[in-house]
C-alpha positions as CSV (number, residue, x, y, z in Angstrom):
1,X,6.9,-0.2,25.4
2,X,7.4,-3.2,23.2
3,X,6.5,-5.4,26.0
4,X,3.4,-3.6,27.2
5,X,2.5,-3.9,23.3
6,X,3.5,-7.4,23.6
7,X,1.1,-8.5,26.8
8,X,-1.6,-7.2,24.6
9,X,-0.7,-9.8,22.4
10,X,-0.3,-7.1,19.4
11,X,1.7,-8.3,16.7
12,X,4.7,-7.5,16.0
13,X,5.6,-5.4,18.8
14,X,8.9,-4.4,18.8
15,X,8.5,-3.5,14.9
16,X,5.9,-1.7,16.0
17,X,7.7,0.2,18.2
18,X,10.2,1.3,15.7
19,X,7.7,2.5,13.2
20,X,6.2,4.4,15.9
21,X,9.5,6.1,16.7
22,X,9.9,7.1,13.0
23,X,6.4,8.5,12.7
24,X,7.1,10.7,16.1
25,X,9.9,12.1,14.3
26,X,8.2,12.6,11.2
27,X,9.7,10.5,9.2
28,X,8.6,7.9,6.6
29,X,9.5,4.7,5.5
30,X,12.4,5.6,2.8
31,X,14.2,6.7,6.0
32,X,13.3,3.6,7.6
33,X,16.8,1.6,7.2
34,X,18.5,4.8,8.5
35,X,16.8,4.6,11.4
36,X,17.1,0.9,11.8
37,X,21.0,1.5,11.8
38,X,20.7,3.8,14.3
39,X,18.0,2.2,16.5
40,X,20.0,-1.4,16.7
41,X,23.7,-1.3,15.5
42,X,24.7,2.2,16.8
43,X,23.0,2.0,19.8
44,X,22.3,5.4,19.9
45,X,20.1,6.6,22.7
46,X,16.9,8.4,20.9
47,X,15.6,11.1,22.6
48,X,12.5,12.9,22.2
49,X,10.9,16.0,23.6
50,X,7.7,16.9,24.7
51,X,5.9,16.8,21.1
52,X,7.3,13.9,19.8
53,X,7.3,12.3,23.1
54,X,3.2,12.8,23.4
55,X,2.8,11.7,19.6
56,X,5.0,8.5,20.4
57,X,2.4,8.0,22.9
58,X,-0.8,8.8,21.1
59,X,1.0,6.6,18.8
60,X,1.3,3.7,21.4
61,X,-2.3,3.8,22.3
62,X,-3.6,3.1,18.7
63,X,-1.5,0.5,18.2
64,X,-2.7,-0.5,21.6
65,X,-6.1,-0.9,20.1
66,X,-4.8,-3.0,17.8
67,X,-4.9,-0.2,15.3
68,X,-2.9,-1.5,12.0
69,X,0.5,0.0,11.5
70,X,0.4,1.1,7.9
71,X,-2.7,3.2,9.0
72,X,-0.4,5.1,11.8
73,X,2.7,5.5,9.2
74,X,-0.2,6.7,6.5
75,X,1.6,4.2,4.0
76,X,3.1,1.2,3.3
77,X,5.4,-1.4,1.4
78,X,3.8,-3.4,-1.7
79,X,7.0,-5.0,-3.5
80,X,9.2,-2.2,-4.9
81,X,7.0,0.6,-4.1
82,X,5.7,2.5,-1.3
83,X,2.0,3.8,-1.6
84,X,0.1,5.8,1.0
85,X,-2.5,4.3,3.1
86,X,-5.8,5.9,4.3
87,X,-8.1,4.3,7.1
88,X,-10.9,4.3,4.9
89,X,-8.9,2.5,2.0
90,X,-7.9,-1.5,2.7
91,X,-4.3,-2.3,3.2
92,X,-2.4,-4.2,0.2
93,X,-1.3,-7.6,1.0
94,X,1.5,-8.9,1.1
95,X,0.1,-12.0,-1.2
96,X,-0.8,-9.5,-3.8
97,X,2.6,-9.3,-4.7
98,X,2.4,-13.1,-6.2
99,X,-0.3,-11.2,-8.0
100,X,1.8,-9.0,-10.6
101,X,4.1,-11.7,-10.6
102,X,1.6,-14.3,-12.0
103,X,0.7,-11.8,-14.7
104,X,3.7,-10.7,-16.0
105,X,4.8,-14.3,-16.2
106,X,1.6,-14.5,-18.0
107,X,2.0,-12.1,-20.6
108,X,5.8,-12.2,-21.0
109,X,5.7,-13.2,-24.7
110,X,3.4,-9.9,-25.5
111,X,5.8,-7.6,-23.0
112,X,8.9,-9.8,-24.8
113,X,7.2,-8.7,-28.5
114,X,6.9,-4.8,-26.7
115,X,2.6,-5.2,-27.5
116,X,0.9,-2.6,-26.0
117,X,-1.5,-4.2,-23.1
118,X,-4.6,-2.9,-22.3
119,X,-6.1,-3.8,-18.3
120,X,-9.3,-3.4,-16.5
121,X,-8.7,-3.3,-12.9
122,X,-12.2,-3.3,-10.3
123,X,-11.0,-2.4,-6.7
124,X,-8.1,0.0,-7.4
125,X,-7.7,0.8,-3.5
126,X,-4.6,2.3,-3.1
127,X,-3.4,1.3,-6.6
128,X,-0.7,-0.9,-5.6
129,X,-1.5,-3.3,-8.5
130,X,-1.9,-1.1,-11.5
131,X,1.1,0.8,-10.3
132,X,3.2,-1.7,-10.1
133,X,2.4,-3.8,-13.0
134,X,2.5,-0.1,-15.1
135,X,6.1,0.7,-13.9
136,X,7.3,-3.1,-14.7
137,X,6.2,-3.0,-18.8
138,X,5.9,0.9,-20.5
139,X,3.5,-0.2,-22.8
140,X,0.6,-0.9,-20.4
141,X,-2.4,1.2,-20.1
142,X,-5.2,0.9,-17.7
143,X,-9.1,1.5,-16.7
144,X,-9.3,1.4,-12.6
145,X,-12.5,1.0,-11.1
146,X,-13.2,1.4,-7.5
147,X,-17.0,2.1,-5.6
148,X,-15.1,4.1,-2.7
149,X,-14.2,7.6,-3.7
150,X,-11.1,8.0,-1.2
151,X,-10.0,4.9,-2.7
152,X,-9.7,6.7,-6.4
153,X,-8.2,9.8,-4.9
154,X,-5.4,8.0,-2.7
155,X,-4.7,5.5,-6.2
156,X,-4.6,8.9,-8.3
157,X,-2.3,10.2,-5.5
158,X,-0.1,7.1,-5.6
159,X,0.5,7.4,-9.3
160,X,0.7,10.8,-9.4
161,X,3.9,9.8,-7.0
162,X,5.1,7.6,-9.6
163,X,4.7,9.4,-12.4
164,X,2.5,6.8,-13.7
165,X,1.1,7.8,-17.3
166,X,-1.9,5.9,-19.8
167,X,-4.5,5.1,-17.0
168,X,-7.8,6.7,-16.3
169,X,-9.4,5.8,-13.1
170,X,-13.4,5.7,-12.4
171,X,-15.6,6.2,-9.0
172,X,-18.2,3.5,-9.9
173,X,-19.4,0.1,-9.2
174,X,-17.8,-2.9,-11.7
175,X,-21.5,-3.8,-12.3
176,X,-22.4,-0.4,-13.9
177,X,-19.5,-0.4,-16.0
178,X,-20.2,-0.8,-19.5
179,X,-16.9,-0.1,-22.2
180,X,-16.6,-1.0,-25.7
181,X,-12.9,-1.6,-25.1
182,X,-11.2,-4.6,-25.4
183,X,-9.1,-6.0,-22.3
184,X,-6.1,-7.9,-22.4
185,X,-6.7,-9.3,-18.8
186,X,-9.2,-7.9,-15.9
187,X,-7.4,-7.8,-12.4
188,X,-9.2,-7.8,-9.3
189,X,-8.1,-8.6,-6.0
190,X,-11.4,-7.9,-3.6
191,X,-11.8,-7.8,-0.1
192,X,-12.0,-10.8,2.2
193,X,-15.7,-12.3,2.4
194,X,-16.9,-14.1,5.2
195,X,-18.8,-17.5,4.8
196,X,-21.9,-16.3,6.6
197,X,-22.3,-14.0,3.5
C-alpha cells in the first residue's frame, strides 16, 4: 500500500502506512515504538481481520486524499508531549517547538529566580504551547484565547491530560479582549496567511 500511497505522491508513505496500521488496531502513539519493533526488526507478519482490515482501508483512502495524518491518528507529537487533534483545530508545527524554546531562553533569569510568570496566549488551538511551556516552569500561569470553540474544548482536554493547573482559557476574539492584568510576555503563533490577503 505504501507504493500506491507513494504514486499519489503523498508524503511520507510508508510512515503513513504504519500509523494507519496502529490506528486499525486501536492503538495510539505511546504504543507507537512497540509497534515499530514489531513492524521492522521482528518482522512479524501483522494480520488483521475483517474490521480492522476495512478500517485500514477507510484509513488508506483518506490518506489517499491527502488527508493529514495527525487528523486520522486524532493526535499528534509537539516536543515532549502528545496532544489530540481535531479536523476542525490546525495541526501544531513542528517549528513551534523553537517556539517554547526561544521563550524559556528568554525568561530563564525569572524561572532561575522561581518568579511567578504570568502569559497571554491568542490562538490556543490544541494547546500545544501553553502546555508545554506550563509543564517546563511550575510557576507559570496563563490566559488562552482562541475565536474557535472546538479549539478551547480540545486545549481544555489536552490539559486536563496533563494535569495542567493556573490557566483559564476564553472562547473570544484577541480584539475584544480587554484585561487589567499585567503580562509577562503574549504568545501567539497564528495561522499561515496568504499574500493575496
Amino acid at each position: 500500500f505504501g507504493h500506491i500511497l507513494g504514486r499519489r505522491k503523498v508524503s511520507e508513505p510508508r510512515q503513513s502506512i504504519m500509523f494507519i496500521l496502529l490506528k486499525s488496531y486501536g492503538l495510539n502513539l505511546i504504543h507507537l515504538k512497540f509497534w515499530k519493533r514489531m513492524l521492522f526488526i521482528s518482522n512479524k507478519r501483522i494480520v488483521l481481520n475483517k474490521s480492522k482490515y476495512n478500517s485500514f482501508l477507510y484509513y488508506v483512502h483518506l490518506r489517499l486524499k491527502h488527508y493529514p495524518i495527525q487528523y486520522i491518528l486524532g493526535e499528534w507529537y509537539f516536543g515532549d508531549i502528545i496532544v489530540k487533534c481535531k479536523p476542525d483545530v490546525l495541526i501544531p508545527r513542528i517549528e513551534t517547538d523553537k517556539l517554547i524554546d526561544l521563550i524559556m531562553e528568554k525568561l530563564k533569569i525569572k524561572i532561575k529566580n522561581k518568579n511567578p510568570i504570568n502569559f497571554l496566549e491568542i490562538g490556543t488551538g490544541t494547546g500545544a504551547i501553553f502546555i508545554s511551556l506550563m509543564l517546563k516552569y511550575a510557576n507559570f500561569s496563563c490566559i488562552g484565547l482562541d475565536i474557535n470553540k472546538i479549539a478551547i474544548e480540545l486545549s481544555t482536554e489536552n490539559a486536563n491530560k496533563y494535569k495542567i493547573k493556573n490557566y483559564k482559557l476564553t472562547h473570544m476574539d484577541f480584539k475584544d479582549f480587554k484585561s487589567d492584568e499585567k503580562f509577562d510576555f503574549i504568545v501567539s503563533n497564528p495561522p499561515y496567511i496568504a499574500n493575496n490577503t
